[in-house]
C-alpha positions as CSV (number, residue, x, y, z in Angstrom):
1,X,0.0,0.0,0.0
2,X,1.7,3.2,-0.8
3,X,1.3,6.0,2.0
4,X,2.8,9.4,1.5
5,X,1.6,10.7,4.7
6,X,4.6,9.9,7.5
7,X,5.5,7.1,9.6
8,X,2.9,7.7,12.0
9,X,0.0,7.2,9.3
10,X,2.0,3.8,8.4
11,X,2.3,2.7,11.6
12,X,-1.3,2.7,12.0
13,X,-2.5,1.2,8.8
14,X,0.1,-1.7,9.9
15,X,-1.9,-1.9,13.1
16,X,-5.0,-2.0,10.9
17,X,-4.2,-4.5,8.7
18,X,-2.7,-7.2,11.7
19,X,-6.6,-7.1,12.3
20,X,-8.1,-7.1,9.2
21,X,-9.1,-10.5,7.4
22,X,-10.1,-9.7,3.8
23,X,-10.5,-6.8,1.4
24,X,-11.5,-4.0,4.3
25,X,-10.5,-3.2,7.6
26,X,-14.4,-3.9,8.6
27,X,-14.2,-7.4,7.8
28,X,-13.9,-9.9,10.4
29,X,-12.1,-13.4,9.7
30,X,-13.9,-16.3,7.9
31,X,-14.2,-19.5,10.4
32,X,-16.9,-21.8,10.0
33,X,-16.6,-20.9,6.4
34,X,-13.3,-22.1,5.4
35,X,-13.3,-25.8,4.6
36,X,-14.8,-27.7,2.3
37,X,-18.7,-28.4,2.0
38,X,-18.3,-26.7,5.8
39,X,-22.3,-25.1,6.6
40,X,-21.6,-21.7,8.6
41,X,-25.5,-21.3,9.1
42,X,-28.4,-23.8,11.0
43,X,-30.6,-22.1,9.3
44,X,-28.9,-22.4,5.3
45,X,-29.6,-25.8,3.6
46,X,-27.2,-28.2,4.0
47,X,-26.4,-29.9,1.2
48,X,-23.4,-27.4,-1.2
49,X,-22.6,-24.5,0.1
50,X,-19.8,-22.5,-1.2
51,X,-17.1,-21.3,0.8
52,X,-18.0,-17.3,0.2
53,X,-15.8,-15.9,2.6
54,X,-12.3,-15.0,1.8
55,X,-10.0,-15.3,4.6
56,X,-6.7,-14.0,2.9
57,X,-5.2,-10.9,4.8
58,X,-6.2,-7.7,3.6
59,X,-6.6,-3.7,4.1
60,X,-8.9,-0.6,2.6
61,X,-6.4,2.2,1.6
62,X,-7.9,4.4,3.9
63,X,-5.0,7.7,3.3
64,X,-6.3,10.9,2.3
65,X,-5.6,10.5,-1.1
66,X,-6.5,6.9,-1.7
67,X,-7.9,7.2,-4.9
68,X,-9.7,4.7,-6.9
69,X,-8.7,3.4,-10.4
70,X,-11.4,3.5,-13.0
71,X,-11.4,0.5,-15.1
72,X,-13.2,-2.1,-16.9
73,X,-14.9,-5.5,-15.7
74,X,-12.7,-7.3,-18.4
75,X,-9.7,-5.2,-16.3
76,X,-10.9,-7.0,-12.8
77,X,-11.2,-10.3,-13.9
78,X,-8.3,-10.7,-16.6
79,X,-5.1,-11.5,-15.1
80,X,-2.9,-10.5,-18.6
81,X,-5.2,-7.4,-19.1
82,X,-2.6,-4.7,-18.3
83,X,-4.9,-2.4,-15.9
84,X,-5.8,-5.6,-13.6
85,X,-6.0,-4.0,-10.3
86,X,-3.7,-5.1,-7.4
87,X,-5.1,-6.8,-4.8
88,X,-7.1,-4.3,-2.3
89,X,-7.2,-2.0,-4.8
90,X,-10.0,0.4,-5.0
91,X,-11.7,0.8,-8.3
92,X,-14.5,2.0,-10.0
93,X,-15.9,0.6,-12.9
94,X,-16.4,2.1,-16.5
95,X,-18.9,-0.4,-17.9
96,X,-22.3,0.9,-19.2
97,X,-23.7,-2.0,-20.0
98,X,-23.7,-4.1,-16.6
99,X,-26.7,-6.4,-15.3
100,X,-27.5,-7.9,-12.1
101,X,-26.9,-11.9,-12.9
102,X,-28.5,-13.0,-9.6
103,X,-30.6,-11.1,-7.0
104,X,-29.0,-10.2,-3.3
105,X,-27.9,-13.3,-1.6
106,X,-27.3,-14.5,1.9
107,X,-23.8,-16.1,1.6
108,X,-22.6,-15.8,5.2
109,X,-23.7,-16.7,8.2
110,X,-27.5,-15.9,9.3
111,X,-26.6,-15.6,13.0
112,X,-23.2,-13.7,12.4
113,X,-22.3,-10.2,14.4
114,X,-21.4,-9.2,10.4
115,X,-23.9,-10.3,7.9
116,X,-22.6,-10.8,4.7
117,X,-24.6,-9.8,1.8
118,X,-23.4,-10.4,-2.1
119,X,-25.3,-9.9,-5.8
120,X,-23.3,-10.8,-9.1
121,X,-22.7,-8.8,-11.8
122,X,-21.9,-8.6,-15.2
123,X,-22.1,-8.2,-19.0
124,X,-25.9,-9.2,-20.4
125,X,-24.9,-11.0,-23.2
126,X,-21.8,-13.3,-20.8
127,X,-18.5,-14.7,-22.2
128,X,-15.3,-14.3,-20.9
129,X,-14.3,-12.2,-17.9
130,X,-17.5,-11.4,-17.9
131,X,-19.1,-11.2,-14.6
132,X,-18.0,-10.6,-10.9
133,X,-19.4,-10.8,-7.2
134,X,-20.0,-7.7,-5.4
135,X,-20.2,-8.2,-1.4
136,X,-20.7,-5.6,1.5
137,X,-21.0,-6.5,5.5
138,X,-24.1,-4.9,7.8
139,X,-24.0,-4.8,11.4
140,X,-27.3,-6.9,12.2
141,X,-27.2,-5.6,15.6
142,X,-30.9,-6.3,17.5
143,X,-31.8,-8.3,14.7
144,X,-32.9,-11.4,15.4
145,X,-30.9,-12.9,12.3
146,X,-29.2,-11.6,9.4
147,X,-32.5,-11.9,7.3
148,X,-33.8,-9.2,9.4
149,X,-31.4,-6.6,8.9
150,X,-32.0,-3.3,6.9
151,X,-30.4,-3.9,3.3
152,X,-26.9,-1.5,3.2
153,X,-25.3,-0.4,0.2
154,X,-26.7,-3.6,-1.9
155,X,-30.9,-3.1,-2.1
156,X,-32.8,-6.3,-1.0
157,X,-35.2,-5.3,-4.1
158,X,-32.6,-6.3,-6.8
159,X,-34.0,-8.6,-9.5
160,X,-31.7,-10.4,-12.2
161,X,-31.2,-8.4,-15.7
162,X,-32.3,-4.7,-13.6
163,X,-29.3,-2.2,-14.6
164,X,-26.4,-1.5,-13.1
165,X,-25.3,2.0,-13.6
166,X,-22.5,2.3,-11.0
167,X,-20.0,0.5,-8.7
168,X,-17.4,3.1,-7.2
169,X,-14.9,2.8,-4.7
170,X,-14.9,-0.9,-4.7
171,X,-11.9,-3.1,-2.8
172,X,-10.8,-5.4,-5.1
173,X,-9.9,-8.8,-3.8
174,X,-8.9,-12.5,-4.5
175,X,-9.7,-15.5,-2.6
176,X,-7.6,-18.9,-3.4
177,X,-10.2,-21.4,-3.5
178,X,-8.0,-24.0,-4.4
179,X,-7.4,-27.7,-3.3
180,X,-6.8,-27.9,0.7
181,X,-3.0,-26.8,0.7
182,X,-2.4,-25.4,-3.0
183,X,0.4,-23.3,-2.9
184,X,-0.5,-19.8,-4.0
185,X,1.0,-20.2,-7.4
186,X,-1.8,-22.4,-8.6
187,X,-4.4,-20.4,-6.9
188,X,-5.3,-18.7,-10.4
189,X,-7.0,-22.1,-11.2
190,X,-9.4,-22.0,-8.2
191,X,-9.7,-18.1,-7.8
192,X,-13.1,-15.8,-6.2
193,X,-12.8,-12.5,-7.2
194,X,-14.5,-9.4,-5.6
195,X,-15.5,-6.1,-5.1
196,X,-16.1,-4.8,-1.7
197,X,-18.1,-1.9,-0.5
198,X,-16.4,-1.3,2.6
199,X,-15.2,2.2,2.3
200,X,-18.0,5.1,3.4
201,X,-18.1,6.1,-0.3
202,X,-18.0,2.7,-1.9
203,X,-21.6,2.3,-3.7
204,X,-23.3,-0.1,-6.4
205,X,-26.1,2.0,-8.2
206,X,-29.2,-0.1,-10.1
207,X,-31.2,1.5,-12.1
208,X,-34.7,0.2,-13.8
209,X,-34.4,-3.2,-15.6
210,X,-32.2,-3.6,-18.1
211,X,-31.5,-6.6,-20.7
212,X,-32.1,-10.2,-19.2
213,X,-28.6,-12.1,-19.1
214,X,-28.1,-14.6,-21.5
215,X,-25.8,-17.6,-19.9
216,X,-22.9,-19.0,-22.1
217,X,-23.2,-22.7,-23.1
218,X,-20.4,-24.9,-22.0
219,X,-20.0,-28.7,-21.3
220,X,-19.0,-30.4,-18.0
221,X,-16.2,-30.6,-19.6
222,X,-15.0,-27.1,-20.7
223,X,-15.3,-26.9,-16.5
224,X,-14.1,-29.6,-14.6
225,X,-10.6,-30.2,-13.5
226,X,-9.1,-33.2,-14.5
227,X,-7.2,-36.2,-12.9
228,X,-4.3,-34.0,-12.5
229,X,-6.7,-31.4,-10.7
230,X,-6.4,-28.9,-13.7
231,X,-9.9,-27.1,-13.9
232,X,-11.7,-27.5,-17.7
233,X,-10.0,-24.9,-20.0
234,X,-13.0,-22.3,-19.6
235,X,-13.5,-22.4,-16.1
236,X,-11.2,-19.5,-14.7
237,X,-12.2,-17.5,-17.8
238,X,-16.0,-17.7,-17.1
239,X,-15.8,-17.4,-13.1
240,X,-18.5,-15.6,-11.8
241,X,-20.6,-15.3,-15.0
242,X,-23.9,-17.0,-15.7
243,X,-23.4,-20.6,-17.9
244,X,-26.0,-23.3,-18.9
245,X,-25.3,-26.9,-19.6
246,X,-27.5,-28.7,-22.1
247,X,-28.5,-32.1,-21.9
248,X,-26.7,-33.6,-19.2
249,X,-27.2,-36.8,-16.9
250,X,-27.7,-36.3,-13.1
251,X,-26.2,-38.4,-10.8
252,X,-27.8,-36.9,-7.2
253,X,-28.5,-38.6,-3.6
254,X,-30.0,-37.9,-0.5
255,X,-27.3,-39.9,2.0
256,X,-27.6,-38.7,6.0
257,X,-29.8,-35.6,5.0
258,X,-27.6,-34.1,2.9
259,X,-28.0,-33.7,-1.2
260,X,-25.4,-34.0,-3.5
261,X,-26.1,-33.2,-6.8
262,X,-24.2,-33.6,-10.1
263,X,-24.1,-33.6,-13.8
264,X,-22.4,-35.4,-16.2
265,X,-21.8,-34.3,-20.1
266,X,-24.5,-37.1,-21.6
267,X,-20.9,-38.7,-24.0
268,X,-19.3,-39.5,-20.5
269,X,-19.6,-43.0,-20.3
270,X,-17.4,-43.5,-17.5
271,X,-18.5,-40.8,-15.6
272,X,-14.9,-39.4,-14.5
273,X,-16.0,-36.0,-14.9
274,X,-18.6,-34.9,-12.5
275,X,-20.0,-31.3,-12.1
276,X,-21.5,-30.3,-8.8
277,X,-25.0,-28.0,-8.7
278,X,-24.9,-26.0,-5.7
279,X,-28.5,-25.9,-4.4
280,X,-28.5,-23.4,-1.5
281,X,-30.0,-20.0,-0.4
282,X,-32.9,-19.7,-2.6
283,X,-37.0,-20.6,-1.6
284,X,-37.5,-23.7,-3.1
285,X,-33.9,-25.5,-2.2
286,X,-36.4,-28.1,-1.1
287,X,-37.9,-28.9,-3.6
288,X,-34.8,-28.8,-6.3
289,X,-33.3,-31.4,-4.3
290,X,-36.1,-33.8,-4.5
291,X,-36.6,-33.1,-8.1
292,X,-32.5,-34.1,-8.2
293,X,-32.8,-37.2,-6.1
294,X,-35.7,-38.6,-8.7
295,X,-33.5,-37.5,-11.8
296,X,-30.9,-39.2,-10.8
297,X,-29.6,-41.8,-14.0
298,X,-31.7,-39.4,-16.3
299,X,-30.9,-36.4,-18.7
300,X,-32.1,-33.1,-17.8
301,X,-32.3,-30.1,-20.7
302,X,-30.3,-28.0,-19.2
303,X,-29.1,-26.1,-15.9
304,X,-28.3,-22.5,-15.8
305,X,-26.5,-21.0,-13.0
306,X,-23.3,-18.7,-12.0
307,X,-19.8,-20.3,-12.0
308,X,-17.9,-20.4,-8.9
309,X,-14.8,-22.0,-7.3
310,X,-15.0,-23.8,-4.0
311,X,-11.9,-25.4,-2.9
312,X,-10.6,-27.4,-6.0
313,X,-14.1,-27.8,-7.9
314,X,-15.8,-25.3,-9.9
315,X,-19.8,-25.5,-9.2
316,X,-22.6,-24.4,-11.1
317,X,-24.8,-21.7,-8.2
318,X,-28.8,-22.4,-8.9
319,X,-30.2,-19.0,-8.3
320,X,-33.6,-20.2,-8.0
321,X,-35.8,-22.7,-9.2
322,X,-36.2,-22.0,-12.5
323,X,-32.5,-22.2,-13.6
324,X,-33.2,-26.4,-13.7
325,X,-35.2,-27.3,-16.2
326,X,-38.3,-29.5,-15.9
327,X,-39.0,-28.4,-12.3
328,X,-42.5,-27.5,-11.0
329,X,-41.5,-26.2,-7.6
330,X,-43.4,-22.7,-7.5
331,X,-41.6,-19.9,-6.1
332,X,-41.2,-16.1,-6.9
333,X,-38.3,-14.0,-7.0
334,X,-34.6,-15.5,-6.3
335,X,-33.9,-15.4,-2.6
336,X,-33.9,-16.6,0.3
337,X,-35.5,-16.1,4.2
338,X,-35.6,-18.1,7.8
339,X,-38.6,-19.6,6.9
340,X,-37.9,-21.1,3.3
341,X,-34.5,-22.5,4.5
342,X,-36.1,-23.7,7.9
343,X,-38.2,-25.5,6.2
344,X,-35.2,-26.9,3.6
345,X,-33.1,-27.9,6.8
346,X,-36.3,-29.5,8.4
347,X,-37.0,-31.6,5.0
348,X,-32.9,-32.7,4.4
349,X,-32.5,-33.4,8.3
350,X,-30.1,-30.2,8.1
């Protein structure tokens, strides 16, 4: 971090950072959250949850003239591209043409002191380097859970495909969601980007619906790693953008109360490569698991959901119901409450 304003100044940012556990000096250390399949929440289903919460050291540039750097989504997510930010960096970016993929999500812990709150973003018509997760933390205070807390710089109102017309002062940061142990050098396989809105003038701005994302089409396996544990050669590319698979076999069971859902490209006749459907945080994760469980050994037309990393596996996130195809599980809008994933926990033994 580069500070022009005295040793003092540094001193304290140092002090800052020693207590810092991500991408702002407001977020606390992931705990429950940082292995595998690990359930942070009683109250989230529990059958795939992603790990959401980065737990890599970082700081906000808080200095005087911390200024942020106005680039490109292509820019935040491109590793070669030559303006890709630095890690903690505070950006703002110049896109015009941004959507919300998903709605505002849950992805922490319901009962946490910091609730943390995320939506995806991204570029209407997908492809490469094309989308990104945009978190913020709120202070649930009196609330009784996190579902109960009034919506901060992310509205609760979002709905997939409504405009995004802003995101300044954003803390960009990298999580290594690699294999238990991977060095740093092969995080880039396994990597969760984001932008924070931790600083006081940090802000994501939606305006009035835009155009409706269209997902790329990929196969199991343009995404998968392989024996070796390299991920499919489109993977890193299309992290955190919104993908489809077509025609695909489901191999899902129900085994202790907890679903585990996957698809197989419908040529894989040995079944070596396996993509998992993460079914969590949504109303109807119910109901999507059963509907799973009964397709299991058949082919389903096709699954639709955003790419993410989760310690050596990319997954496919269901936003609701309707991203699996063939469902009649009735819900409305994309999200979640206590009740809905009461319920889900109740029905999986969760």
């Amino acid at each position: 971090m580069r500070n022009e304003h005295g040793l003092l100044l540094g001193t304290i940012l140092l002090a800052v950072a020693a207590s810092c556990s991500e991408d702002n000096t407001t977020v606390p250390p992931a705990t429950a959250d940082s292995s595998t399949d690990s359930r942070s929440d009683t109250t989230t289903p529990t059958d795939t949850l992603t790990t959401d919460a980065p737990t890599d050291t970082a700081v906000e540039d808080v200095s005087a003239d911390a200024g942020a750097k106005s680039i490109s989504l292509k820019a935040v997510q491109d590793p070669s591209d030559p303006d890709h930010p630095a890690k903690n960096a505070k950006v703002n970016l110049t896109d015009t043409d941004l959507v919300a993929l998903t709605p505002r999500v849950l992805i922490g812990s319901s009962s946490a002191a910091e609730c943390r709150f995320a939506v995806w973003i991204g570029k209407p018509g997908g492809g490469d380097f094309a989308g990104v997760q945009v978190q913020e933390l709120i202070t649930r205070g009196s609330a009784t859970n996190c579902f109960g807390v009034t919506p901060g710089k992310i509205p609760s109102t979002v709905k997939v495909g409504d405009a995004v017309t802003a995101v300044d002062g954003a803390n960009y940061g990298e999580f290594c969601a690699g294999p238990s142990g991977t060095p740093a050098t092969a995080c880039g396989d396994f990597e969760q980007s984001q932008l924070f809105l931790g600083g006081a003038a940090a802000k994501i701005t939606f305006g009035s619906a835009g155009t409706a994302p269209t997902p790329t089409t990929v196969t199991v396996a343009d995404l998968v790693a392989d024996a070796a544990g390299k991920p499919g050669p489109r993977a890193p590319k299309l992290e955190g953008t919104l993908v489809s698979v077509a025609g695909v076999k489901v191999d899902a069971s129900a085994d202790g109360g907890i679903t585990t859902a996957y698809v197989l490209d419908a040529s894989d006749s040995t079944g070596a490569k396996k993509l998992e459907i993460q079914i969590s945080n949504f109303t109807s994760t119910s109901c999507v698991r059963t509907y799973f469980v009964g397709k299991s050994g058949s082919t389903i037309d096709s699954i639709t959901g955003v790419l993410v990393p989760d310690f050596g596996r990319w997954k496919i996130r269901l936003r609701d119901d309707k991203d699996v195809s063939g469902t009649s599980c009735v819900t409305g809008d994309a999200g979640t409450d206590a009740a809905s994933d009461a319920a889900s926990d109740a029905a999986d033994g969760g």
